[in-house]
N, CA, C and O atoms as a Maestro MAE file, in Angstrom:
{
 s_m_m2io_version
 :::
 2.0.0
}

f_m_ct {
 s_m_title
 :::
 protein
 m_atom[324] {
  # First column is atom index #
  i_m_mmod_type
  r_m_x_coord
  r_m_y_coord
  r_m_z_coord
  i_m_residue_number
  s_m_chain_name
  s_m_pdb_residue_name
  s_m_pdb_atom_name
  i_m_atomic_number
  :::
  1 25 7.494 18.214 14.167 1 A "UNK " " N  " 7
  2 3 7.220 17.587 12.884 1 A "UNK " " CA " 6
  3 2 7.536 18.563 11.752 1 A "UNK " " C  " 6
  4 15 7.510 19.785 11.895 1 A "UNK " " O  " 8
  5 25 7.763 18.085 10.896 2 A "UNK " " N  " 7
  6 3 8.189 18.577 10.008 2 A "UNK " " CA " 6
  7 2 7.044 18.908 8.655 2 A "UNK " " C  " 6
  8 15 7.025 18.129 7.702 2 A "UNK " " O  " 8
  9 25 6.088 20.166 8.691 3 A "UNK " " N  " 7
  10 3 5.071 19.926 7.813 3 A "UNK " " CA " 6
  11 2 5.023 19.503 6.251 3 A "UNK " " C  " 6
  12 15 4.197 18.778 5.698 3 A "UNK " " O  " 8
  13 25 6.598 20.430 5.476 4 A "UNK " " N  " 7
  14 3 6.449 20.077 4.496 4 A "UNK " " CA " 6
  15 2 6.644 18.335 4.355 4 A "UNK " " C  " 6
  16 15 5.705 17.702 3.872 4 A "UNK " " O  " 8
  17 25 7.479 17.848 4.648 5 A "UNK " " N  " 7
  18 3 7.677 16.268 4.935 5 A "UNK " " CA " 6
  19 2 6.150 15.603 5.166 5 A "UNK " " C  " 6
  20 15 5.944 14.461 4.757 5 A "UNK " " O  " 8
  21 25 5.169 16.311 5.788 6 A "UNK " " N  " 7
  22 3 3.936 15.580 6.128 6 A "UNK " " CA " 6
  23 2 3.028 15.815 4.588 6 A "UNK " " C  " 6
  24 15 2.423 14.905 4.022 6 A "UNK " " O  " 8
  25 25 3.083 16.791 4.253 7 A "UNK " " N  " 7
  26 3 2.185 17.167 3.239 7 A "UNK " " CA " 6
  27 2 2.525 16.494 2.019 7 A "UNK " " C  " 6
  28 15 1.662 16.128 1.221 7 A "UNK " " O  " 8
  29 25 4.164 16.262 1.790 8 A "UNK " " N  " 7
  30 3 4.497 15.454 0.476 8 A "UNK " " CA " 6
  31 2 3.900 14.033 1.034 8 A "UNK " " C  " 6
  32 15 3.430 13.317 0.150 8 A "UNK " " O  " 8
  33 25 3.868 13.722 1.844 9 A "UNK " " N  " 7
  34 3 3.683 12.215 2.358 9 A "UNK " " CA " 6
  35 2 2.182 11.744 2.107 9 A "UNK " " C  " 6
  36 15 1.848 10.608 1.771 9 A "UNK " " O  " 8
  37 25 1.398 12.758 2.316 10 A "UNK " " N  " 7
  38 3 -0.169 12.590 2.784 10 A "UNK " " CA " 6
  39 2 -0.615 12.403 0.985 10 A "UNK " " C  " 6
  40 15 -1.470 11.605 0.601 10 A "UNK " " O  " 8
  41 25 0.334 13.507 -0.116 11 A "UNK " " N  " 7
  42 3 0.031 13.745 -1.307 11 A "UNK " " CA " 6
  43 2 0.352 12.893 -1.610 11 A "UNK " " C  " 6
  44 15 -0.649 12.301 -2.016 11 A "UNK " " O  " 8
  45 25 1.654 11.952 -1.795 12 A "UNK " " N  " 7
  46 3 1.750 10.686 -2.213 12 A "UNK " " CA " 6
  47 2 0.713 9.551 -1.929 12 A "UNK " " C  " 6
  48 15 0.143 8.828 -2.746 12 A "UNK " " O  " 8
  49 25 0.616 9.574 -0.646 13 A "UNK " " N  " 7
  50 3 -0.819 8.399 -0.154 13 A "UNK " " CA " 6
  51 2 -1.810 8.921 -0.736 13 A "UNK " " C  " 6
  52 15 -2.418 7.890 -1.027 13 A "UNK " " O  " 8
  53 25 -2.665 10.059 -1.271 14 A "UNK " " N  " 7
  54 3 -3.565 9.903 -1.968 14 A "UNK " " CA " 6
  55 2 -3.254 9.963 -3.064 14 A "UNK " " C  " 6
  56 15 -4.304 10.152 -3.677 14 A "UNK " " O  " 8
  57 25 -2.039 9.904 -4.097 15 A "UNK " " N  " 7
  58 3 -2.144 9.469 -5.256 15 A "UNK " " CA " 6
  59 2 -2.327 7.886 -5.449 15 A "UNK " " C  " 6
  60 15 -2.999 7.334 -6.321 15 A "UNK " " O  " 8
  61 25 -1.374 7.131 -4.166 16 A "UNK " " N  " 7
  62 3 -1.329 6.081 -4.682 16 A "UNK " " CA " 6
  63 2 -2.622 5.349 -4.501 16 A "UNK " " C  " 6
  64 15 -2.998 4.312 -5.047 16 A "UNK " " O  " 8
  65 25 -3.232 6.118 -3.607 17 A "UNK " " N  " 7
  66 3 -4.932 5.447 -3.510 17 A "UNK " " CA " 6
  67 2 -5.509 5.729 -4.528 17 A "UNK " " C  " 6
  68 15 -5.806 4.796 -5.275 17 A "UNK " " O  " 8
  69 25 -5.756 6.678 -4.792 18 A "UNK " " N  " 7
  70 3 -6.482 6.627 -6.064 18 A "UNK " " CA " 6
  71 2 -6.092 5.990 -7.379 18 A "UNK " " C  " 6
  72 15 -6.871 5.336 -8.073 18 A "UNK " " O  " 8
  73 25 -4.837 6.228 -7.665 19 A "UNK " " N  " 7
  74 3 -4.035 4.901 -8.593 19 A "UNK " " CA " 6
  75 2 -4.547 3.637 -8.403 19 A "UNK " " C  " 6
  76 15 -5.031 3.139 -9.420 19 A "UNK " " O  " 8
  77 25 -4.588 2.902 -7.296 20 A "UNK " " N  " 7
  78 3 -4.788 1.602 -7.156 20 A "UNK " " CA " 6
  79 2 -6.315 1.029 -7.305 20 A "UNK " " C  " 6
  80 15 -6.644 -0.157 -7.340 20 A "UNK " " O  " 8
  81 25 -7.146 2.163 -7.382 21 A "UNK " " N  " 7
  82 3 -8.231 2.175 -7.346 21 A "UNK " " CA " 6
  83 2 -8.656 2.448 -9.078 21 A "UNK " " C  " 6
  84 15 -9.802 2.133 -9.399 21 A "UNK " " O  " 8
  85 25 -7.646 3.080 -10.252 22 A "UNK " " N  " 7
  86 3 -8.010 3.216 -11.473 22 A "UNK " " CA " 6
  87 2 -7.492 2.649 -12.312 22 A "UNK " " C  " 6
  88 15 -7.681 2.750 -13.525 22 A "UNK " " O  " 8
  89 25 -6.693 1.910 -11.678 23 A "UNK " " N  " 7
  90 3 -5.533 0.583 -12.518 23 A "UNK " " CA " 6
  91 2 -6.161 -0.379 -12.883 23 A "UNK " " C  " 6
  92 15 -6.776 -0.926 -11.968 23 A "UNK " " O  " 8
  93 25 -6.329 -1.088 -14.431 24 A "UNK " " N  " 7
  94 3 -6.982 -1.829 -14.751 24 A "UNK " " CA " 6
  95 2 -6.018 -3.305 -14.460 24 A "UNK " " C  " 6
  96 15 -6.188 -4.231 -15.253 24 A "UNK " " O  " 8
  97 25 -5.381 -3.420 -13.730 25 A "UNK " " N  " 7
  98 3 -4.323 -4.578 -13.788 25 A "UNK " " CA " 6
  99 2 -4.209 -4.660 -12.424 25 A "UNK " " C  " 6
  100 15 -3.735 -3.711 -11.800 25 A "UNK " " O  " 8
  101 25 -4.736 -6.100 -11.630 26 A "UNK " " N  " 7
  102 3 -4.785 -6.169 -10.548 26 A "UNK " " CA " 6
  103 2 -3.146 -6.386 -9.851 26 A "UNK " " C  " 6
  104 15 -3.059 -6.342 -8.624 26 A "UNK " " O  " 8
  105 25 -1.955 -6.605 -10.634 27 A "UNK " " N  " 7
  106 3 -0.642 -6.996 -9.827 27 A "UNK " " CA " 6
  107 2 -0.492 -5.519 -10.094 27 A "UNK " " C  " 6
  108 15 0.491 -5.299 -9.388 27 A "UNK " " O  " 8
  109 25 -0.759 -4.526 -10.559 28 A "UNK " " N  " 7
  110 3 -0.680 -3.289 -10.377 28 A "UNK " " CA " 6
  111 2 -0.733 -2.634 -9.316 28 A "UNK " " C  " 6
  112 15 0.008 -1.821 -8.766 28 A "UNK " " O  " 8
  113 25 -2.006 -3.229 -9.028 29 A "UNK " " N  " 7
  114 3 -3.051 -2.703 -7.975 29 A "UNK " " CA " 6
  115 2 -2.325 -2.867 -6.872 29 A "UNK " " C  " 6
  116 15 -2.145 -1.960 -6.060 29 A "UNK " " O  " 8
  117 25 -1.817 -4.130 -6.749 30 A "UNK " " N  " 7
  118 3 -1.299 -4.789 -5.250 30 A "UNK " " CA " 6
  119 2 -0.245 -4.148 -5.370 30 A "UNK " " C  " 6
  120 15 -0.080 -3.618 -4.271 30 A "UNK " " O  " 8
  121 25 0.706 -3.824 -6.138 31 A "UNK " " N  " 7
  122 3 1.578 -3.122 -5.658 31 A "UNK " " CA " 6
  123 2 1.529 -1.717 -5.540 31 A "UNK " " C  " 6
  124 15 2.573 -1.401 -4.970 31 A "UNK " " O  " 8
  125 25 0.806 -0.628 -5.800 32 A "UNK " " N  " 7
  126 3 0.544 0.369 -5.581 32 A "UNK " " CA " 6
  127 2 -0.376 0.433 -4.074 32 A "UNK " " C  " 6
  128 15 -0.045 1.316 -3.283 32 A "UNK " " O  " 8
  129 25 -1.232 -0.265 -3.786 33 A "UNK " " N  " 7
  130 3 -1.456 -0.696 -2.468 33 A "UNK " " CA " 6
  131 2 -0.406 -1.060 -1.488 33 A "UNK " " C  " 6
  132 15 -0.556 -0.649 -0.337 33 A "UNK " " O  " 8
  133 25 0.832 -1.907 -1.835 34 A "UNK " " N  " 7
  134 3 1.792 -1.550 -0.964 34 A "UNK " " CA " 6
  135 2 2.829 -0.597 -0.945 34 A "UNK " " C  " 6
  136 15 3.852 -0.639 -0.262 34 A "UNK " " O  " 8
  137 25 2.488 0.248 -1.737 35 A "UNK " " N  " 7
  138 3 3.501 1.557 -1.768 35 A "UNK " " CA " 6
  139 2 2.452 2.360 -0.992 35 A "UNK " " C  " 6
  140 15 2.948 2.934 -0.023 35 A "UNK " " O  " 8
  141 25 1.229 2.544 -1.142 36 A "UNK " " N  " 7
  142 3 0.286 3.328 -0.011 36 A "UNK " " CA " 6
  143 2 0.573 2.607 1.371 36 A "UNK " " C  " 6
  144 15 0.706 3.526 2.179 36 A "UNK " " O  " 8
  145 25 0.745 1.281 2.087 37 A "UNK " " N  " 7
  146 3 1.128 1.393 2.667 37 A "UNK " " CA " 6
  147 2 2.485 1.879 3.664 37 A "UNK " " C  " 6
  148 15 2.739 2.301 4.792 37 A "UNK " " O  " 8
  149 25 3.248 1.426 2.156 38 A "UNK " " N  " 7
  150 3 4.433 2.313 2.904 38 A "UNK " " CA " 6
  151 2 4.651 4.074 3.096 38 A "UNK " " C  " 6
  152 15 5.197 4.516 4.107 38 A "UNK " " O  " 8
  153 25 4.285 4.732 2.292 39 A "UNK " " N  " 7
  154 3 3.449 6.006 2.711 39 A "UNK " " CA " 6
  155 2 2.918 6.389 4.082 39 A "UNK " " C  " 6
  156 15 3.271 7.377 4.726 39 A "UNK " " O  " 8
  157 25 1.776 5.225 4.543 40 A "UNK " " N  " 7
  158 3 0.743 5.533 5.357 40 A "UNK " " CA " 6
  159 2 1.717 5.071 6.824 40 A "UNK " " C  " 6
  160 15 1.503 5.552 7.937 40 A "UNK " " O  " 8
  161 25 2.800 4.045 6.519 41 A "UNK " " N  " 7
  162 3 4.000 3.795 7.628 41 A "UNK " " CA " 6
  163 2 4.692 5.036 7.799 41 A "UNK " " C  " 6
  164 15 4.773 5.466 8.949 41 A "UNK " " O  " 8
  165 25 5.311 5.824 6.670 42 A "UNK " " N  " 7
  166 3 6.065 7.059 6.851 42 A "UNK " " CA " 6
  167 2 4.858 8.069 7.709 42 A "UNK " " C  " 6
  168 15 5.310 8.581 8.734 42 A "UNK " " O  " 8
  169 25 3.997 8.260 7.521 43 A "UNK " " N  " 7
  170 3 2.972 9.403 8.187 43 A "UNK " " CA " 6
  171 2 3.022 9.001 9.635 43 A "UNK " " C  " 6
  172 15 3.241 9.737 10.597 43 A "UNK " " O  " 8
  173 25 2.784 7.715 9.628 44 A "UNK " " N  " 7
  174 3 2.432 7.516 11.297 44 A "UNK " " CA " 6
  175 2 3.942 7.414 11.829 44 A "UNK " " C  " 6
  176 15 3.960 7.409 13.060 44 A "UNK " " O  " 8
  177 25 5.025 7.343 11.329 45 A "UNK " " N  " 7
  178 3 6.341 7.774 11.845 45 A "UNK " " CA " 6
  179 2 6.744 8.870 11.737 45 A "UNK " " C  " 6
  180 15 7.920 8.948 12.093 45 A "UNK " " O  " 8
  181 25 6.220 10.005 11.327 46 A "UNK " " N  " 7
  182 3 6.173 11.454 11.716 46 A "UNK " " CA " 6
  183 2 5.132 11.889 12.902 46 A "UNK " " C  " 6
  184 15 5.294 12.923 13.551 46 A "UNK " " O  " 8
  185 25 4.228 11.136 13.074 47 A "UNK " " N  " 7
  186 3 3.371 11.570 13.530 47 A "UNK " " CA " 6
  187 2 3.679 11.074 15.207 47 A "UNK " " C  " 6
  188 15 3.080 11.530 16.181 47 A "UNK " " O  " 8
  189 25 4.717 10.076 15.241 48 A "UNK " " N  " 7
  190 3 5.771 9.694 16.520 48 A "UNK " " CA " 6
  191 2 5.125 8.525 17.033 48 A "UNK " " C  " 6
  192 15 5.530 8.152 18.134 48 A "UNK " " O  " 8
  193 25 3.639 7.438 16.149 49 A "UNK " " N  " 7
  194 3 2.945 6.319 16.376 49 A "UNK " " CA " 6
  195 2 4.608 4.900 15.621 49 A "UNK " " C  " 6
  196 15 4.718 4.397 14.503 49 A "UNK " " O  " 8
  197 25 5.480 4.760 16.805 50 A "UNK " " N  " 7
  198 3 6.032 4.016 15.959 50 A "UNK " " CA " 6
  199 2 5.905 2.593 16.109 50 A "UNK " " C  " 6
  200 15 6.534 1.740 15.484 50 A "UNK " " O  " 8
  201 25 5.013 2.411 17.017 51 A "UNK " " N  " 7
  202 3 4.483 1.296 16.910 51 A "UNK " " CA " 6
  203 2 3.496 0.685 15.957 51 A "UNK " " C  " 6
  204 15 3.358 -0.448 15.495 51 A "UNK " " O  " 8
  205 25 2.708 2.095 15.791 52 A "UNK " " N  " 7
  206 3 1.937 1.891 14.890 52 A "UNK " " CA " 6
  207 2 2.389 1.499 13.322 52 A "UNK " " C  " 6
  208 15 1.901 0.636 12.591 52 A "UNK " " O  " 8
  209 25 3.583 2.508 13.036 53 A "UNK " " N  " 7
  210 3 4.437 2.202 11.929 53 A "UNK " " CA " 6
  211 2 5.156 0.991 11.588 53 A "UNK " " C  " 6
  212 15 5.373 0.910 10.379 53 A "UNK " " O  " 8
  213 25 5.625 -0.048 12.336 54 A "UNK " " N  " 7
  214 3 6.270 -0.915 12.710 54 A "UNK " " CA " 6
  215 2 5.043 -1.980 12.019 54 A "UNK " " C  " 6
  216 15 5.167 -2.812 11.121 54 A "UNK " " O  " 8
  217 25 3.895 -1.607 12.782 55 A "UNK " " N  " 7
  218 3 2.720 -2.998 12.045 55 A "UNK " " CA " 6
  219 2 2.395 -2.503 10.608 55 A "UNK " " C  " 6
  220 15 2.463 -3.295 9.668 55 A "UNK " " O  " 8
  221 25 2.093 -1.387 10.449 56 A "UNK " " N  " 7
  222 3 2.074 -1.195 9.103 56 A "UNK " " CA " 6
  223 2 2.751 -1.661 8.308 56 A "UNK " " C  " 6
  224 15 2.421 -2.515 7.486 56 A "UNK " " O  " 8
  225 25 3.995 -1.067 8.467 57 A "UNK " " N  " 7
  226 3 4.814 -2.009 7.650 57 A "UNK " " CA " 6
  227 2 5.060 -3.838 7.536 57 A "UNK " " C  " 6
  228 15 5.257 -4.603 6.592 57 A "UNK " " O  " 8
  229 25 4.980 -3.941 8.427 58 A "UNK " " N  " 7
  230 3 4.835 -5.722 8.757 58 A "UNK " " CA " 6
  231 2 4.075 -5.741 7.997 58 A "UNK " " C  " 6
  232 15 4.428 -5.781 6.818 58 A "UNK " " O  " 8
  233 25 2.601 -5.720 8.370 59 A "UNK " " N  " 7
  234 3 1.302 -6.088 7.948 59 A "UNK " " CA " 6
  235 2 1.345 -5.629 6.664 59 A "UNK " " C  " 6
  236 15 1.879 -6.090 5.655 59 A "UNK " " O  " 8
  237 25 0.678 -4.615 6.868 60 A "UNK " " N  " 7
  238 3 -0.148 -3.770 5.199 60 A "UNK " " CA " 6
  239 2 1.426 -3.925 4.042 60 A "UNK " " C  " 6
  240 15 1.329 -4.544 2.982 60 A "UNK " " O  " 8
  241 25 2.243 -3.524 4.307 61 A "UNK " " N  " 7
  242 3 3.394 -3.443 3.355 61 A "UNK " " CA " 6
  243 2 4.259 -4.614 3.148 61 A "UNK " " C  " 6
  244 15 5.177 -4.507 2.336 61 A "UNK " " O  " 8
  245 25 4.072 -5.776 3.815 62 A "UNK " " N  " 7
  246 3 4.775 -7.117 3.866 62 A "UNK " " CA " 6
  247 2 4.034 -7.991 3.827 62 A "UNK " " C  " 6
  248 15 3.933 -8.590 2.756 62 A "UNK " " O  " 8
  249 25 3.368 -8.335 4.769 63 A "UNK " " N  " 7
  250 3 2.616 -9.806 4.099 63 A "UNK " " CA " 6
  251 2 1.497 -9.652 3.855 63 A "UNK " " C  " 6
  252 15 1.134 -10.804 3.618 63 A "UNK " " O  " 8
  253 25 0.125 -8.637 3.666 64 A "UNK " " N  " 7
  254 3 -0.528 -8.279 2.966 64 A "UNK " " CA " 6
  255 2 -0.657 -8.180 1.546 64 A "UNK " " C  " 6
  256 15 -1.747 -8.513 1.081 64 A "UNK " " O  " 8
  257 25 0.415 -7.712 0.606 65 A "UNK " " N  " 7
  258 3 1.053 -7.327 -0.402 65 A "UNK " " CA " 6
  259 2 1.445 -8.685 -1.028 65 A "UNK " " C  " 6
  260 15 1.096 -9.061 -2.147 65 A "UNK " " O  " 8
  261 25 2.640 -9.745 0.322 66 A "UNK " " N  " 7
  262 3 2.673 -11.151 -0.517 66 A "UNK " " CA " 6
  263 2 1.784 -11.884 -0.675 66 A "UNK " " C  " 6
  264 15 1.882 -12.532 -1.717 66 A "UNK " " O  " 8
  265 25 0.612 -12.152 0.128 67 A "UNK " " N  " 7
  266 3 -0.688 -13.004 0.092 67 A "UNK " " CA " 6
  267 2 -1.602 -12.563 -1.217 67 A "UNK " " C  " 6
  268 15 -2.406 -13.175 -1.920 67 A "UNK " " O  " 8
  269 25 -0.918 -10.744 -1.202 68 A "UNK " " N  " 7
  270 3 -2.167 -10.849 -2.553 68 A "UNK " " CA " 6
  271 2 -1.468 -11.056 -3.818 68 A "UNK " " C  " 6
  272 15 -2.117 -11.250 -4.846 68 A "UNK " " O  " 8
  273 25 0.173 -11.022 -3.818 69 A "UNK " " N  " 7
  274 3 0.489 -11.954 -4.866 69 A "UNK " " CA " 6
  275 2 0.417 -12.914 -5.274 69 A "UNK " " C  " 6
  276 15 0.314 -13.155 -6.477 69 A "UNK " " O  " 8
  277 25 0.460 -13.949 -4.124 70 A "UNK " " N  " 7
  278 3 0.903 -15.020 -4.129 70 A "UNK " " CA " 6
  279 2 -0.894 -15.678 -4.492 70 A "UNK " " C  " 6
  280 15 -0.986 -16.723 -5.137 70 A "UNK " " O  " 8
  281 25 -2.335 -14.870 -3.954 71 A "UNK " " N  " 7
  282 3 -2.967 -15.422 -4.582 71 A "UNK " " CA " 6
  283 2 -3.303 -15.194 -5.788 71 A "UNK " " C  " 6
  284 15 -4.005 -16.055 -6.318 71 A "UNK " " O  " 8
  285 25 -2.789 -13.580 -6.865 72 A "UNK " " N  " 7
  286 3 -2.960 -13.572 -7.987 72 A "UNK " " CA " 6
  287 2 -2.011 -14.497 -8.823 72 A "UNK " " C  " 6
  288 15 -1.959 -14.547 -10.052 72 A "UNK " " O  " 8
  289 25 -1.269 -15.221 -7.923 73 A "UNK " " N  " 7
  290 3 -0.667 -16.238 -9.109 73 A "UNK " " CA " 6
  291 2 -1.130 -17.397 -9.286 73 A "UNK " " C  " 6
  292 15 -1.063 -18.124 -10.277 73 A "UNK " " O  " 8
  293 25 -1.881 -17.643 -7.718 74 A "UNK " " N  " 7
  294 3 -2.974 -19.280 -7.743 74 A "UNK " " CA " 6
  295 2 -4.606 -19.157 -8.111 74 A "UNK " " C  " 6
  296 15 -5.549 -19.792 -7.637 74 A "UNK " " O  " 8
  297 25 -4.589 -18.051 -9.186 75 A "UNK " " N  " 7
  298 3 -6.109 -18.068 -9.549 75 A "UNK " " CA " 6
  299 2 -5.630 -17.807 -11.105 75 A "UNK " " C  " 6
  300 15 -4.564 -17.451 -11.607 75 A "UNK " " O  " 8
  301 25 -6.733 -18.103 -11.549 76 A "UNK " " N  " 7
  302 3 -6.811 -18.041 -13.363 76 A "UNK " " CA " 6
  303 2 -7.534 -16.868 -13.474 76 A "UNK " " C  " 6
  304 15 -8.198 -16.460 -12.521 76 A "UNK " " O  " 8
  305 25 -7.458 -15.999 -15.025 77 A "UNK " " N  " 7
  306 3 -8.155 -14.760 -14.925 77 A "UNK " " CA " 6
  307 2 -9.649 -15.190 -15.710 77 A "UNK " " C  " 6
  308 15 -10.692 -14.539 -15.783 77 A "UNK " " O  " 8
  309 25 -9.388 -16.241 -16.135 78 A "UNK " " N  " 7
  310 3 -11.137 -16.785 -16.849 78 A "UNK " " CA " 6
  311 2 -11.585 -17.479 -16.248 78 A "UNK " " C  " 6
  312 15 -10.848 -18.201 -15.576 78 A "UNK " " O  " 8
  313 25 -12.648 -17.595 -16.185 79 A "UNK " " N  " 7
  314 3 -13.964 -19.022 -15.924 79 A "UNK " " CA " 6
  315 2 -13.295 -20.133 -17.201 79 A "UNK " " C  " 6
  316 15 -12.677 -19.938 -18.247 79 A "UNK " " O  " 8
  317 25 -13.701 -21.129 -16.611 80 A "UNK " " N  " 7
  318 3 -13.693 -21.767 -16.936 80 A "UNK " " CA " 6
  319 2 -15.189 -22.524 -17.342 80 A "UNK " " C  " 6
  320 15 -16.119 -22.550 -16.537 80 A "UNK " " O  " 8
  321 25 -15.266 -23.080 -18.588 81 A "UNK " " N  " 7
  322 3 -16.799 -23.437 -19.543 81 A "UNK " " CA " 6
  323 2 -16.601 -25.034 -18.893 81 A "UNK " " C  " 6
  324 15 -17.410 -25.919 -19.173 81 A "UNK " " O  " 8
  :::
 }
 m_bond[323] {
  # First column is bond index #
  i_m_from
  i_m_to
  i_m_order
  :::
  1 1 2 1
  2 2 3 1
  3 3 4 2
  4 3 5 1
  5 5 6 1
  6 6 7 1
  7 7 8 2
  8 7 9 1
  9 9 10 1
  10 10 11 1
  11 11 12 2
  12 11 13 1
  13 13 14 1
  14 14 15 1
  15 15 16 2
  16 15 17 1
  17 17 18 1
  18 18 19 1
  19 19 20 2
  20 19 21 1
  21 21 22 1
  22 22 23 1
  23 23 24 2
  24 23 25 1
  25 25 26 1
  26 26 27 1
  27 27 28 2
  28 27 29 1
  29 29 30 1
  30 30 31 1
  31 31 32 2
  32 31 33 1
  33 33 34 1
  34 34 35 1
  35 35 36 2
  36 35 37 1
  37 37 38 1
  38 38 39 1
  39 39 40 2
  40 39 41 1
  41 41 42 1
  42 42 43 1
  43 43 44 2
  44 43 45 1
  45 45 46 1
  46 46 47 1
  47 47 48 2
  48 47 49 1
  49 49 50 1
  50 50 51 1
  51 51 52 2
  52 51 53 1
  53 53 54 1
  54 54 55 1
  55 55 56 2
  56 55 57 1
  57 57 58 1
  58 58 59 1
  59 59 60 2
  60 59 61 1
  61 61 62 1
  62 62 63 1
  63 63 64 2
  64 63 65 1
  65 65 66 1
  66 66 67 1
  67 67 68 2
  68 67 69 1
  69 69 70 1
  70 70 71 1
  71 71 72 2
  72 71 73 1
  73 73 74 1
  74 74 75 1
  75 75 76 2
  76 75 77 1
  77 77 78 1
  78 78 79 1
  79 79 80 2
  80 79 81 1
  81 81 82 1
  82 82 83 1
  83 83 84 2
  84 83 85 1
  85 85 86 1
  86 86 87 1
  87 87 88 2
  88 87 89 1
  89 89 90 1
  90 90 91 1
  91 91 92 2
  92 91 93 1
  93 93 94 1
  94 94 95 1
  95 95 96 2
  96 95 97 1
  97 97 98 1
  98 98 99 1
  99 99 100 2
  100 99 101 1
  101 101 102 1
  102 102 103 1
  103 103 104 2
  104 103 105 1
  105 105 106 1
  106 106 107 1
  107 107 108 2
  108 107 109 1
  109 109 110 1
  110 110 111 1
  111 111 112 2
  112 111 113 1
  113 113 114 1
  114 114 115 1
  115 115 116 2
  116 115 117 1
  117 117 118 1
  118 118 119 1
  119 119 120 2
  120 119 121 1
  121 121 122 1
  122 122 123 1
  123 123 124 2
  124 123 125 1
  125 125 126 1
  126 126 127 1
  127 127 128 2
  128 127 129 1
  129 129 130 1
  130 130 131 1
  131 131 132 2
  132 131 133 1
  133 133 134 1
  134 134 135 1
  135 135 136 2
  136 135 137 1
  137 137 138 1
  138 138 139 1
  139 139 140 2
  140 139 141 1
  141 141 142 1
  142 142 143 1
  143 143 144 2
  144 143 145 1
  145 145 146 1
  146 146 147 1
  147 147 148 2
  148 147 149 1
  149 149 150 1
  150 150 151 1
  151 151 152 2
  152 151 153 1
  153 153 154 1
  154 154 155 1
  155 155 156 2
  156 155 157 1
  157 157 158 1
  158 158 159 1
  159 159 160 2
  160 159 161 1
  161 161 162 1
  162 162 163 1
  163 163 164 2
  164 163 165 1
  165 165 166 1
  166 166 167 1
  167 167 168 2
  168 167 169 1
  169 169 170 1
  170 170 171 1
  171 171 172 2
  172 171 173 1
  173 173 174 1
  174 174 175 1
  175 175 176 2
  176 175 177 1
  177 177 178 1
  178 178 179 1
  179 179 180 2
  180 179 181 1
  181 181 182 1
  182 182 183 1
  183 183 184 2
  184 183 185 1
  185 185 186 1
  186 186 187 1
  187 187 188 2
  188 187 189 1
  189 189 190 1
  190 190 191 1
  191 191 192 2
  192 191 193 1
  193 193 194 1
  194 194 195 1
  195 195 196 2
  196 195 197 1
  197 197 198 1
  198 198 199 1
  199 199 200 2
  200 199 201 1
  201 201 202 1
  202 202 203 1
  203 203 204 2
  204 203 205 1
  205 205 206 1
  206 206 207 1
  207 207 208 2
  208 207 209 1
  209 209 210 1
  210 210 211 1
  211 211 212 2
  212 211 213 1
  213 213 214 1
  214 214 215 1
  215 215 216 2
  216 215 217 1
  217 217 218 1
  218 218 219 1
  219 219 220 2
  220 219 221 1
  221 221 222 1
  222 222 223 1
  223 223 224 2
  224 223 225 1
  225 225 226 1
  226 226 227 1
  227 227 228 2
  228 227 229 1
  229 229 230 1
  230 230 231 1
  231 231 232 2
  232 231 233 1
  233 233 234 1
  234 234 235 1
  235 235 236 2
  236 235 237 1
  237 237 238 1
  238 238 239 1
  239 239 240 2
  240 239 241 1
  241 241 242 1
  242 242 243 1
  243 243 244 2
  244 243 245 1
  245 245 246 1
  246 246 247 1
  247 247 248 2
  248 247 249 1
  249 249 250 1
  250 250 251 1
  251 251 252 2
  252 251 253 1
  253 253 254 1
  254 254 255 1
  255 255 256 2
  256 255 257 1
  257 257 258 1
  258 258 259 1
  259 259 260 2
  260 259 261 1
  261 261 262 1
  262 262 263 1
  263 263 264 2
  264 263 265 1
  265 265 266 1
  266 266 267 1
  267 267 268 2
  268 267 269 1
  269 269 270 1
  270 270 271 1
  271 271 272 2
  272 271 273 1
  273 273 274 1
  274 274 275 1
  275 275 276 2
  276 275 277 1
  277 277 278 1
  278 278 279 1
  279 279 280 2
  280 279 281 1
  281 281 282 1
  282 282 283 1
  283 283 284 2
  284 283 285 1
  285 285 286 1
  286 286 287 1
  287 287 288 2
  288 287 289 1
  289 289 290 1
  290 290 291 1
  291 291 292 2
  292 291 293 1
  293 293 294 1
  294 294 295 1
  295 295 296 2
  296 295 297 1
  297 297 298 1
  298 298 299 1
  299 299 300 2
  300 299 301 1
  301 301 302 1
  302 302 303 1
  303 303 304 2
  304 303 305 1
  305 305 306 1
  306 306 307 1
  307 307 308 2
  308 307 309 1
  309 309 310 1
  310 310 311 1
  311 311 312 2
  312 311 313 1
  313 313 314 1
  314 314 315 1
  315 315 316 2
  316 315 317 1
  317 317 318 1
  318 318 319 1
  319 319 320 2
  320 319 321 1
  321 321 322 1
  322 322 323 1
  323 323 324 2
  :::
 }
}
């Protein structure tokens, strides 16, 4: 493995966590959540889990990411009186 490659990787995944976590804009959010997943896919494909990487990406970075678009576009941001 390649450490420096692991350490930029691990530093990116905790920026983008914490980003997604201080973003006042939830389509923000979701997409900085799927850039942590794709991050957290690159780690576990250094780490030689490429199976594991394979669902990550499916999952957390693909249709995770569209479901939470697709429901910030079928909800309103107010109550309704």
């Amino acid at each position: 493995m390649i450490w420096q490659l692991d350490l930029i990787l691990v530093f990116l995944a905790v920026i983008a966590a914490v980003a997604a976590i201080t973003v006042r804009d939830l389509l923000s959010a979701v997409m900085i959540l799927g850039a942590f997943s794709f991050f957290m896919c690159m780690i576990w494909t250094q780490m030689g889990g490429l199976d594991v990487a394979f669902t990550e990406a499916c999952v957390g970075a693909g249709i995770t990411t569209a479901f939470f678009i697709a429901t910030l576009y079928n909800t309103t941001r107010r109550t309704k009186d």
